[in-house]
Backbone bond lengths (Angstrom), bond angles and torsions (degrees), N, CA, C in turn:
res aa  C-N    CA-C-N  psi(-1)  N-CA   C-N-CA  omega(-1)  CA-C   N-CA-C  phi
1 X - - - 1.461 - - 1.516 108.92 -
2 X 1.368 116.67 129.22 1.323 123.00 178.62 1.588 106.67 -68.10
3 X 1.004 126.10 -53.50 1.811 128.72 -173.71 0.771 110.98 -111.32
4 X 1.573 118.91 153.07 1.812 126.60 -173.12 1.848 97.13 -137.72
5 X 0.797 109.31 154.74 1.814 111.71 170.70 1.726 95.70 -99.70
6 X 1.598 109.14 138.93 1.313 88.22 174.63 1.783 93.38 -120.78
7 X 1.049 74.78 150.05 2.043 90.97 174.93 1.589 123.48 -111.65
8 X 1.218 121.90 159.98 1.595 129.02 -141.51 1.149 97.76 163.32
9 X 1.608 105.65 122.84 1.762 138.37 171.67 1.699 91.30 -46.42
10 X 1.754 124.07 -54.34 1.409 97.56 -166.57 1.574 97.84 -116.86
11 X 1.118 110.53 170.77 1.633 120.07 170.52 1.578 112.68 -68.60
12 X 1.169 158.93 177.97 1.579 172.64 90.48 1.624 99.34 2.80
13 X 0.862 125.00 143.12 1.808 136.20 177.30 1.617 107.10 -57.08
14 X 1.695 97.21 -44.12 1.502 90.17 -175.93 1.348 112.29 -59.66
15 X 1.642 128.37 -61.47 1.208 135.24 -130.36 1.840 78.64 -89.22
16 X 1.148 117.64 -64.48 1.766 113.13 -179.36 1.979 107.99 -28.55
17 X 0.989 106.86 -50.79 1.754 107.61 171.76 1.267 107.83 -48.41
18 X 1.842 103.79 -62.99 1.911 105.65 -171.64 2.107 109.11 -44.10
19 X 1.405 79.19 -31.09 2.412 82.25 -148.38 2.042 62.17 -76.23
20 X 1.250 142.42 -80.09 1.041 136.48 -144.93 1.722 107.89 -47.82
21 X 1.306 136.60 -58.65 1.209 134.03 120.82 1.310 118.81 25.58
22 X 1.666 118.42 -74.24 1.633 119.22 -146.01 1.952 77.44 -84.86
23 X 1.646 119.72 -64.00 0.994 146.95 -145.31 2.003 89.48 -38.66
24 X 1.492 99.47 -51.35 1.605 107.89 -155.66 1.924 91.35 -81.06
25 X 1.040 111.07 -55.12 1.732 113.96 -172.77 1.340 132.71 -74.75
26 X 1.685 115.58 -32.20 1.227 126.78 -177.48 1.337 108.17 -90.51
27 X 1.452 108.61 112.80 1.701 102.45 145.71 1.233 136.54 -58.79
28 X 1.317 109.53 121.87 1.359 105.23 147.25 1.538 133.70 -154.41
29 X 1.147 124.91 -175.19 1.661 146.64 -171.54 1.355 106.16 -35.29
30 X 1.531 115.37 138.16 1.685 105.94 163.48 1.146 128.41 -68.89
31 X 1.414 94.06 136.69 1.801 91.25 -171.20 0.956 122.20 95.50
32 X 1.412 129.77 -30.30 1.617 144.53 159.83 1.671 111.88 -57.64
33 X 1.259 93.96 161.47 1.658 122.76 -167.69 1.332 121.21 -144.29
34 X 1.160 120.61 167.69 1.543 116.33 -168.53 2.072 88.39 -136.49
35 X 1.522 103.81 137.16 1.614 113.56 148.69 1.096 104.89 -113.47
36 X 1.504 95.96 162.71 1.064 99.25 -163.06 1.946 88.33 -161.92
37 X 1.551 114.76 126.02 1.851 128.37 -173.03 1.382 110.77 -118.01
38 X 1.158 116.19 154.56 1.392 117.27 152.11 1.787 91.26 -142.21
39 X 1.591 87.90 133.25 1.435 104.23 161.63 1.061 142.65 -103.04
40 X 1.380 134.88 135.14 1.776 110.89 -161.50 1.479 90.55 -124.71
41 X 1.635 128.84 168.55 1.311 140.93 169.06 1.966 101.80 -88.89
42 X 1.309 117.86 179.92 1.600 116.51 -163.92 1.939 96.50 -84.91
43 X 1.339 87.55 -0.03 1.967 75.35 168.02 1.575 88.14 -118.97
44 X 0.693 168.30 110.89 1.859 169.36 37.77 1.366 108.66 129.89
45 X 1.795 99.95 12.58 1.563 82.37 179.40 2.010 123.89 -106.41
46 X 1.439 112.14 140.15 1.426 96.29 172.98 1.340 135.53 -19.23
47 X 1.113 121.36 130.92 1.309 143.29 -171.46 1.789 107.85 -104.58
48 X 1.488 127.45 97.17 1.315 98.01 170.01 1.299 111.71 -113.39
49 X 1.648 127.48 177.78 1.567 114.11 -154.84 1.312 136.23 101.56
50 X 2.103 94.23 -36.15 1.792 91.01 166.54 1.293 120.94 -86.63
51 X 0.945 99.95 152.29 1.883 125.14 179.62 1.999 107.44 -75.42
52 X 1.480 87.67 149.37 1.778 77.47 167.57 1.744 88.22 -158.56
53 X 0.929 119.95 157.15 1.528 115.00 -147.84 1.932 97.28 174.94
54 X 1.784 104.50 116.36 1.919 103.00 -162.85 1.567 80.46 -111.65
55 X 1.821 114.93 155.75 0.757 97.90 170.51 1.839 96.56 -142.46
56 X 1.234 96.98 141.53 1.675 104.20 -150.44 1.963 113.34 -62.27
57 X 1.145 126.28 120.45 1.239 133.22 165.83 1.564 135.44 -67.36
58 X 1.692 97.35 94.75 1.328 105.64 -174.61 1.112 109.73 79.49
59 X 1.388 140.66 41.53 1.424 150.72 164.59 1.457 94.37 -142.78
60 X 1.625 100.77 143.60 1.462 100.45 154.61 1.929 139.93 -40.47
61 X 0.604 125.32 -144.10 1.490 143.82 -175.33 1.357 112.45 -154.80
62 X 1.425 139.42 117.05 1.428 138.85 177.80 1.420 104.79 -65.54
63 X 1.381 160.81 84.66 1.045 151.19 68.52 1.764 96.60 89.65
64 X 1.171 102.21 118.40 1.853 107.80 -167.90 1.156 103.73 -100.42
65 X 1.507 109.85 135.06 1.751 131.10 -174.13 1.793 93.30 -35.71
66 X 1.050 120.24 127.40 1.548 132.22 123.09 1.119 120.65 9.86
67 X 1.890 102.29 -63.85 1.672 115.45 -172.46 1.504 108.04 -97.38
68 X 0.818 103.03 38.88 2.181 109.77 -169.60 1.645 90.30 -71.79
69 X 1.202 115.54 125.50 1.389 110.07 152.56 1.848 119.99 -155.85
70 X 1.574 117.32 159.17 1.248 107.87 -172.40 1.406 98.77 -133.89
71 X 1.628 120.40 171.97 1.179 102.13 178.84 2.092 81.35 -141.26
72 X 1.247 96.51 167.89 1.656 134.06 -168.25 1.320 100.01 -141.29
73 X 1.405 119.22 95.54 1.502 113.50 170.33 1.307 108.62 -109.34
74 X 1.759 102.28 164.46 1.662 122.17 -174.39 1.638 99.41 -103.23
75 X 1.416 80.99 123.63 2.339 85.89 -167.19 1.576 103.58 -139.08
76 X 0.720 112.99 105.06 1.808 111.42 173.68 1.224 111.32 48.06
77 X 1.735 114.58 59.06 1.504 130.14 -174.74 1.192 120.30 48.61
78 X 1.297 128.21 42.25 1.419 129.73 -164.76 1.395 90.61 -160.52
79 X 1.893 107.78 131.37 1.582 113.86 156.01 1.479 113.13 -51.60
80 X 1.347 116.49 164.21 1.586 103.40 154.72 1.792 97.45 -170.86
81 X 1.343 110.67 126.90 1.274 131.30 12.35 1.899 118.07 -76.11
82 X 1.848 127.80 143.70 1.331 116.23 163.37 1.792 113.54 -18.46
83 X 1.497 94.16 -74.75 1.456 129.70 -151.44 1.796 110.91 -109.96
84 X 1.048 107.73 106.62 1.522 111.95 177.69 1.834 119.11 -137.07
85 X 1.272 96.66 137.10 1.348 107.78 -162.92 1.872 93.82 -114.02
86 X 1.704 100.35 137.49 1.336 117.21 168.88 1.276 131.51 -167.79
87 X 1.644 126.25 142.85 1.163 113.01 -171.46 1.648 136.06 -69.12
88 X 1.243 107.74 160.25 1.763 96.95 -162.55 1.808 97.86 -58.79
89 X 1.308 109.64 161.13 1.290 125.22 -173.18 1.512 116.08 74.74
90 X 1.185 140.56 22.79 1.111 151.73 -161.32 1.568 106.98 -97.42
91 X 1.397 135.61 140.39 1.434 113.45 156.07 1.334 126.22 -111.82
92 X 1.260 117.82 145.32 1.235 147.29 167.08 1.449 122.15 -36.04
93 X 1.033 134.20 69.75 1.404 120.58 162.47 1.752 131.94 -68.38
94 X 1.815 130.87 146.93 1.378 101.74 -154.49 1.438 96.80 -147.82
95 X 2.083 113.48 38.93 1.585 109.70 -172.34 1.592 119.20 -61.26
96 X 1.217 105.45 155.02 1.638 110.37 -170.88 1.260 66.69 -110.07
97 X 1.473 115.42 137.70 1.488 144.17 133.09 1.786 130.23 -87.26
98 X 1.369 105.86 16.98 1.430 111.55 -152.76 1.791 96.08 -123.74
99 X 1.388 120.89 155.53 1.596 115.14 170.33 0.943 130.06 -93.68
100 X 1.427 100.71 54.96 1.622 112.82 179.94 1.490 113.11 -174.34
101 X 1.296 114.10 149.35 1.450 113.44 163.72 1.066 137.46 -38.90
102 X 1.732 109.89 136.37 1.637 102.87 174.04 1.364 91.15 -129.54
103 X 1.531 106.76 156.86 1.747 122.10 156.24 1.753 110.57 -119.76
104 X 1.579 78.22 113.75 1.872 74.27 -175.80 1.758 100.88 -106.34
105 X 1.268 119.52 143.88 1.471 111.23 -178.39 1.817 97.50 -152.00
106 X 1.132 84.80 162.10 2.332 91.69 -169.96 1.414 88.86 -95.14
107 X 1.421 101.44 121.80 1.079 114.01 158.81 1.536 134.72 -83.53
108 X 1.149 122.47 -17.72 1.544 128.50 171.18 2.147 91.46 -154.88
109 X 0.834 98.17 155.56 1.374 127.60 163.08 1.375 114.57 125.33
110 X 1.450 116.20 -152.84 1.656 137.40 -150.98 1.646 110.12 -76.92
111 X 1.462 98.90 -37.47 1.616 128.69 -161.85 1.894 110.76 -109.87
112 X 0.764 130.92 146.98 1.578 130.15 -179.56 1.436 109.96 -123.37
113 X 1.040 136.51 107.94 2.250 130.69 173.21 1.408 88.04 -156.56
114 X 1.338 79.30 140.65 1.980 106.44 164.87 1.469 100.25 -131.56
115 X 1.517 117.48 159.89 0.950 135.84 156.92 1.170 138.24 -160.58
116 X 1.298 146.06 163.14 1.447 132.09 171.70 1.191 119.47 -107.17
117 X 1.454 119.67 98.48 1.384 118.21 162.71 1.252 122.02 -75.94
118 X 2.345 94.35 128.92 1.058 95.07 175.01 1.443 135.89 -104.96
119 X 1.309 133.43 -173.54 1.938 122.13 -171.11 1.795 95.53 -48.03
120 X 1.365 90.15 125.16 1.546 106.67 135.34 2.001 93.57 72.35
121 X 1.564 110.91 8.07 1.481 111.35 -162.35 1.633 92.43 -137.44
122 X 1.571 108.10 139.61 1.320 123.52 -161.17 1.938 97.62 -123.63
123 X 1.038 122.07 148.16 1.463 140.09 -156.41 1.303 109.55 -106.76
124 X 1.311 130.36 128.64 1.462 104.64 173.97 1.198 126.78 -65.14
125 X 1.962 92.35 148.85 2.084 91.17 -178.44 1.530 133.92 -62.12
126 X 1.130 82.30 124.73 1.588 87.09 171.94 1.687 145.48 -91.40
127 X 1.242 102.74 118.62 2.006 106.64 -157.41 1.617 112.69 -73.34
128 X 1.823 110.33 112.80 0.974 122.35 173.41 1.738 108.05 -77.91
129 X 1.601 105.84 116.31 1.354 102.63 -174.56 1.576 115.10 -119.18
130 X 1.395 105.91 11.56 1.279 106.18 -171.78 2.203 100.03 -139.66
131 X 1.720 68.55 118.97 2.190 74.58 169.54 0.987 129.46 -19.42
132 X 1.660 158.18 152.43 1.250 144.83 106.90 1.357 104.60 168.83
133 X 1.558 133.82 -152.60 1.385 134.13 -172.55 1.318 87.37 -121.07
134 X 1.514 90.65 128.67 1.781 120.65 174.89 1.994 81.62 -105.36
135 X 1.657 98.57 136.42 1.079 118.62 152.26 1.128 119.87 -119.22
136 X 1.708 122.43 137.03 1.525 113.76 173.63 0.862 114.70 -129.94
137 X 1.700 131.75 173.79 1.591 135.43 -179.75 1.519 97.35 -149.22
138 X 1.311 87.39 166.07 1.772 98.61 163.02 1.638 107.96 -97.12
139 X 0.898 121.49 157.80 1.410 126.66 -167.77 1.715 91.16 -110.11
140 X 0.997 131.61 -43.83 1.707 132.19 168.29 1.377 110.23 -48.79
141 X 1.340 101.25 -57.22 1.810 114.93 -155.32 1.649 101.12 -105.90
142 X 1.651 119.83 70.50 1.349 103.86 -160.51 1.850 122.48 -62.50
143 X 1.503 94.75 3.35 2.123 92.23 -178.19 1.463 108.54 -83.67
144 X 1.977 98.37 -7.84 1.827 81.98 177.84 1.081 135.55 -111.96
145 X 1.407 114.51 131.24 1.081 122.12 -173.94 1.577 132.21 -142.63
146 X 1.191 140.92 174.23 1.263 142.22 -156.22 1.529 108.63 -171.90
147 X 1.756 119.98 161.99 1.151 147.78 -156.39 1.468 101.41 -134.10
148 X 1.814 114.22 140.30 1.646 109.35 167.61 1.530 90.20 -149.43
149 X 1.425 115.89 129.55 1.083 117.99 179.39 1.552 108.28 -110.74
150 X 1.136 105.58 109.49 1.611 118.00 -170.73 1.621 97.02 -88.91
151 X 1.769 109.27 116.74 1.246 85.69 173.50 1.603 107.77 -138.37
152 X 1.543 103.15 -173.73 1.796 87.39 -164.49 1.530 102.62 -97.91
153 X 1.861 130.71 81.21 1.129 119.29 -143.94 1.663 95.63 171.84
154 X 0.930 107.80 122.17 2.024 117.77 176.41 1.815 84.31 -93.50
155 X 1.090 139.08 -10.59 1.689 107.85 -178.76 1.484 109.62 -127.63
156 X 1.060 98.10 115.64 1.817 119.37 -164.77 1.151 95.14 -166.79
157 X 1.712 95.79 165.40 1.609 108.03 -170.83 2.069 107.22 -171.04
158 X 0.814 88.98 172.75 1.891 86.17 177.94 1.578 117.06 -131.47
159 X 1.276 109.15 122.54 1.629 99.29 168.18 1.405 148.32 -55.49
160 X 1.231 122.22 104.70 1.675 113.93 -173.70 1.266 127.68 -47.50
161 X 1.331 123.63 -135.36 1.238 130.96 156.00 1.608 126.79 -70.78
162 X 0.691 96.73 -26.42 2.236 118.27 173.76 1.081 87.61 -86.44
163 X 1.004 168.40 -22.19 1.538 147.97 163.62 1.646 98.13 102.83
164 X 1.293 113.12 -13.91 1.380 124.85 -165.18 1.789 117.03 -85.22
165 X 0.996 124.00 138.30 1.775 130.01 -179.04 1.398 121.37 -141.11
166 X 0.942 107.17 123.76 1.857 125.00 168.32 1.048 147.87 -88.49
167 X 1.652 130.69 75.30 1.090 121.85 -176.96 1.393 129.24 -106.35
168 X 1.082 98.97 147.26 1.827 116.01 -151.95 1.630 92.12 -111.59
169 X 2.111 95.45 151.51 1.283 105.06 152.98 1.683 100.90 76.79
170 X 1.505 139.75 34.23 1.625 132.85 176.01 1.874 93.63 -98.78
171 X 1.563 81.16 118.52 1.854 77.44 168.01 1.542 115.70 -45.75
172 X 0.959 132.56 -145.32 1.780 155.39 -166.05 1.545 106.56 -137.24
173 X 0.906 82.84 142.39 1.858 86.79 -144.83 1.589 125.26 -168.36
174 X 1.246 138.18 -160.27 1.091 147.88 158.19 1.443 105.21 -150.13
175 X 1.609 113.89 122.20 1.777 110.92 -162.22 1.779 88.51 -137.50
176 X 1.533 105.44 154.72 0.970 128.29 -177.69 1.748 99.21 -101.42
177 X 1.464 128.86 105.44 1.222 111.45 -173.33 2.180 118.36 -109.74
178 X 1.288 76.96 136.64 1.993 71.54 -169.07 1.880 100.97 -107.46
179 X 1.422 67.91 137.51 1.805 89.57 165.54 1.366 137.57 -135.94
180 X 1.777 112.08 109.25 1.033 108.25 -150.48 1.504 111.61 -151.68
181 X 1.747 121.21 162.89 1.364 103.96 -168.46 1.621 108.17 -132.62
182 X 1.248 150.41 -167.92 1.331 123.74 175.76 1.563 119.08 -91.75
183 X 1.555 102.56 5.37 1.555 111.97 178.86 1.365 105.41 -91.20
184 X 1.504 121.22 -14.62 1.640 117.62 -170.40 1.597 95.18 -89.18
185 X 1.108 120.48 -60.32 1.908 116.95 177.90 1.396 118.72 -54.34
186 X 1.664 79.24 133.89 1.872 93.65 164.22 0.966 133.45 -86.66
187 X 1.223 140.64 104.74 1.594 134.41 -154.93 1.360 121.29 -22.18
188 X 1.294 118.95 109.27 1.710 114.17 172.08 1.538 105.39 110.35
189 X 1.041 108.87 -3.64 1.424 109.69 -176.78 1.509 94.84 -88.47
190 X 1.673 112.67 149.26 1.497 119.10 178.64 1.561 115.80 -96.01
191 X 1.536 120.97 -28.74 1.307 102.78 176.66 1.799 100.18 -142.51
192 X 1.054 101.90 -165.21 1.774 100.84 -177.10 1.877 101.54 -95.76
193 X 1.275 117.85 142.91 1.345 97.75 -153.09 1.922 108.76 -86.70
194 X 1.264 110.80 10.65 1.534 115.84 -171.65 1.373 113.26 -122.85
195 X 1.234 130.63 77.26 1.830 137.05 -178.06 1.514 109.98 -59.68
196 X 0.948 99.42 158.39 1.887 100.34 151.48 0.589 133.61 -141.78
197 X 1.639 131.84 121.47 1.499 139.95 -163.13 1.165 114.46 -71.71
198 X 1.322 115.61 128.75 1.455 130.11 -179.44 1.618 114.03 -123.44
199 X 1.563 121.50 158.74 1.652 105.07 -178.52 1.963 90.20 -121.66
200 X 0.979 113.37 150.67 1.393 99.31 -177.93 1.746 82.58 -131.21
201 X 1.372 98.76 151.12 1.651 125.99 -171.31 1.651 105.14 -124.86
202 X 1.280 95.40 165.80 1.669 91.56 171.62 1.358 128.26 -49.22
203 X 1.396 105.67 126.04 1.744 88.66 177.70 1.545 135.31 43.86
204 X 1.388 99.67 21.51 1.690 108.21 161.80 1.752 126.65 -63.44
205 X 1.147 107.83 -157.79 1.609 103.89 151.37 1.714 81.95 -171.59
206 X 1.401 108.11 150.33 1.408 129.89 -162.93 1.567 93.35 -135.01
207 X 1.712 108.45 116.43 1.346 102.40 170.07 1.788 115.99 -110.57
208 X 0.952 88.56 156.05 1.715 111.42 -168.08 1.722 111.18 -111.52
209 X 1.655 114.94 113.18 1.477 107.64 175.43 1.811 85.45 -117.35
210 X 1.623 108.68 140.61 1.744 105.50 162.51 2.072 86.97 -155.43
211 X 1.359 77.03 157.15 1.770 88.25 -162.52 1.775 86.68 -126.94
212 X 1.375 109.72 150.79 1.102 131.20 -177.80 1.735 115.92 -96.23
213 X 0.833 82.94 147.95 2.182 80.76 -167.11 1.294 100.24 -91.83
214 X 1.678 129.69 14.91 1.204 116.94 -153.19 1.918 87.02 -142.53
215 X 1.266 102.61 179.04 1.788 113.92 135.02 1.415 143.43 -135.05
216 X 1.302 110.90 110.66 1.461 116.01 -139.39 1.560 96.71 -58.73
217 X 1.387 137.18 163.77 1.156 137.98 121.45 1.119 147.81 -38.14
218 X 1.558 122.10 138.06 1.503 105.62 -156.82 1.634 96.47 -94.30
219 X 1.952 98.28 158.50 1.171 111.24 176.15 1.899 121.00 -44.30
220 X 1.364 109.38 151.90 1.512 96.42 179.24 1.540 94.66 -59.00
221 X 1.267 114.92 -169.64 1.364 150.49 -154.41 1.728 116.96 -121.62
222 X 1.168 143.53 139.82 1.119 136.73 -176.90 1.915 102.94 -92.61
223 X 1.582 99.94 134.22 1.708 103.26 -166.02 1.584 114.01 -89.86
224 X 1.102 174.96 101.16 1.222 129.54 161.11 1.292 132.48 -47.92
225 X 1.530 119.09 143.29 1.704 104.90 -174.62 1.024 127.87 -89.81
226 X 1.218 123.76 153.20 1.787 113.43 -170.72 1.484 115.06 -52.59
227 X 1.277 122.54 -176.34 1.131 142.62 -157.92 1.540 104.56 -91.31
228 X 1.604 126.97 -10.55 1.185 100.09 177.85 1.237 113.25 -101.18
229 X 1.217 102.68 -7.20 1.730 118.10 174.68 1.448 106.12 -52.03
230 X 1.348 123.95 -30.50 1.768 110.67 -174.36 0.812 109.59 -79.33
């Protein structure tokens, strides 16, 4: 198994400050709760990129705006954002910001679209309606590439550079919570196969430590383009 959740009577200084932090400053909703992760790689260091995303037990799912949309832009040969998390029914936005063509197409996941983006011209969005990790590339530019984790769930979030993530606003509940990065999945697989049950209470905050058995690779890099491109 690539990831483990690790457990401990107390939290880490940092993350106990953050939940102490959200608990005293952040408003929020009755009945609502805050998670709150830090992820580390198998030598202790931050992880950013992973996803953590609860998904409620034996309750419905609130049903995603109509107008849900995200965008993945093409910027100095580089996706951006890498790694993006959203709920199913969401659409896809896919502007090239760059002077030149891209072909972006899914290479493994739930959903199948290709297209060719052209200079300076954006495609209509396209609605991810089915769970799991969409991977994409450019078929021109083979280093680029990107992650979309479609999931069935309005509360998710991604880790920065602190390895650390915040999610705000989970009713009270009993949630199945996943944590995961695009180095732990095997292509085609829909979720990470080990959750952890959490109970969230009014206005709590529930913290989450899980360490990765691995060390992910870092995101590609942003290129400048050659010179005939201008």
């Amino acid at each position: 198994m690539s990831l483990r959740f690790l457990v401990s009577s107390t939290s880490p200084a940092a993350l106990a400050a953050m939940a102490l932090s959200l608990s005293l400053a952040t408003p929020t909703t009755v009945s609502a709760g805050t998670l709150v992760a830090q992820i580390k790689d198998r030598n202790g260091n931050p992880v950013p990129n992973a996803v953590m995303y609860a998904i409620p037990v034996g309750t419905p799912v609130p049903a995603v705006s109509p107008t849900a949309s995200a965008i993945v832009e093409q910027q100095m040969f580089k996706f951006e954002p890498f790694v993006s998390v959203v709920q199913t029914g969401t659409r896809m936005r896919f502007p090239n910001k760059d002077r030149t063509e891209h072909h972006l197409k899914v290479l493994s996941g739930p959903s199948a679209f290709e297209f060719k983006v052209y200079t300076r011209k954006e495609p209509e969005p396209t609605l991810v309606d089915k769970s799991g990790l969409l991977t994409l590339q450019c078929l021109i530019h083979d280093w680029m590439s990107a992650h979309i984790y479609v999931v069935d769930s309005p509360w998710f979030g991604k880790t920065g550079r602190t390895g650390s993530v915040v999610v705000e606003g989970v009713p009270a509940g009993d949630y199945d919570v996943y944590v995961t990065h695009p180095s732990v999945l095997i292509p085609g697989q829909i979720t990470p196969p080990v959750p952890r049950r959490v109970k969230m209470d009014a206005n709590n905050v529930q913290v989450i430590e899980a360490k990765l058995e691995l060390v992910p690779k870092a995101e590609p890099t942003k290129r400048y383009p050659p010179t005939h491109y201008e």
